[in-house]
C-alpha positions in Angstrom: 4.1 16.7 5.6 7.6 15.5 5.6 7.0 13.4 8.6 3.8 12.3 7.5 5.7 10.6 4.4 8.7 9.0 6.6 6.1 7.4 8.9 4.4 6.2 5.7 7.7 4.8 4.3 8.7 3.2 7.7 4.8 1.4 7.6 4.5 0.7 4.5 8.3 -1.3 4.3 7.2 -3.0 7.2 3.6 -3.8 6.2 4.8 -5.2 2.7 7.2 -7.3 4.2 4.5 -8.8 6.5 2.5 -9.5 3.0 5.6 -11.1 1.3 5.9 -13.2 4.8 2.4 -14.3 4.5 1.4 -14.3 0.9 3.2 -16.4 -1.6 3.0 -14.5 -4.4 4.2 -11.1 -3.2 8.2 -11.1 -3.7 10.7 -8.4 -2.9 13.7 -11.1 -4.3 14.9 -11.4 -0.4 17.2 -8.2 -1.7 16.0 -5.4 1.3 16.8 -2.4 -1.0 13.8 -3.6 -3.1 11.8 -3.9 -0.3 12.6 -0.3 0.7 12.5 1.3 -2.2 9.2 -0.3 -3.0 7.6 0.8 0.5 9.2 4.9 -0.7 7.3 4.1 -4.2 4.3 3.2 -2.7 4.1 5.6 0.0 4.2 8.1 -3.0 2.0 6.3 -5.5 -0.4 6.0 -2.4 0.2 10.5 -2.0 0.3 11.4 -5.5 -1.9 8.9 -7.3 -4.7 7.9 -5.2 -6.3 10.9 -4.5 -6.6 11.3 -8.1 -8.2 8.2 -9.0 -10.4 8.5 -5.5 -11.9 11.6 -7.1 -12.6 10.0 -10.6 -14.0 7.3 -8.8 -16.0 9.0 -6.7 -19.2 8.4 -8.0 -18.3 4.4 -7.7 -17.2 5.0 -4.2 -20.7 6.1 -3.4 -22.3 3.4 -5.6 -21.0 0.6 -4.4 -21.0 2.1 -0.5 -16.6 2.5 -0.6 -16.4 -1.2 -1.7 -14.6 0.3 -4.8 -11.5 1.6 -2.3 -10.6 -1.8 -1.7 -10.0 -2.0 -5.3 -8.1 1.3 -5.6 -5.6 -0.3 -2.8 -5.3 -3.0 -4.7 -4.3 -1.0 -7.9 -2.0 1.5 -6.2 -0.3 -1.9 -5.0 0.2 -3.0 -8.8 1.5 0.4 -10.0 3.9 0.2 -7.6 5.1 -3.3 -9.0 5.0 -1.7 -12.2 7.5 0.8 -11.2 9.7 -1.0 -9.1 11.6 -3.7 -10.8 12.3 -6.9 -8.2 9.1 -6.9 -6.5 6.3 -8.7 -7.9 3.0 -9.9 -7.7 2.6 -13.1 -9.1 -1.7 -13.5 -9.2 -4.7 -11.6 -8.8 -5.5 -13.7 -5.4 -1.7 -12.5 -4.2 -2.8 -8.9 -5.0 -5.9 -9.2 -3.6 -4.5 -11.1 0.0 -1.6 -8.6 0.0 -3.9 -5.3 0.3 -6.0 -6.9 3.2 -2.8 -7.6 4.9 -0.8 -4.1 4.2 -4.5 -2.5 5.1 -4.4 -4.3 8.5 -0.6 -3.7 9.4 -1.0 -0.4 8.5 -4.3 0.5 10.4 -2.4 -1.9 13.6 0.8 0.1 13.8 -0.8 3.7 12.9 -3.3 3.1 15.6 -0.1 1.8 18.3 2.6 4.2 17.2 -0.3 7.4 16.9 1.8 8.3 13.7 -1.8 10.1 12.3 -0.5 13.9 12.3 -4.2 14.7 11.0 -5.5 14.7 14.1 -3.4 16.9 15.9 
């Protein structure tokens, strides 16, 4: 479990810094300590949180055929600029762009790097 949560720090730094590279309106203040602690915080919104909310929306996630996940990203990804103070999401559109691009960095360097202890 421990190892599970460093590979999901290590991903998620690197997958939000692809979003602030990309997105204009995703901003770590160029200072890497925010960006590192943000990718810690949202590693453990994304453990702690989500699988609560998943569960409450459950019957939304069967509705609307898992659309609603998208959505759940996207709010795990403003609690976590809630908590941490220096990195910011400046619009709804930067939000929205910033979980498609930390979805696909983190589905590309799970499925290269095999970090998915799960299936072992």
């Amino acid at each position: 479990m421990v190892r599970r949560l460093l590979y999901s720090w290590i991903v998620n730094v690197a997958a939000i810094w692809v979003a602030s590279v990309f997105v204009d309106g995703v901003d770590y203040s160029e200072d890497y300590w925010v960006l590192i602690v943000t990718g810690l915080v949202f590693g453990l919104v994304n453990f702690l949180v989500k699988p609560i909310i998943k569960l409450l929306a459950l019957p939304l996630i069967v509705i609307t055929f898992g659309i609603v996940l998208f959505f759940i990203n996207l709010l795990m990804l403003y609690i976590t600029s809630w908590i941490v103070s220096g990195f910011e999401i400046s619009s709804f559109m930067s939000g929205i762009w910033a979980t498609v691009i930390i979805a696909a960095v983190n589905w590309v360097l799970t499925s290269v790097f095999d970090f998915d202890e799960r299936r072992r």
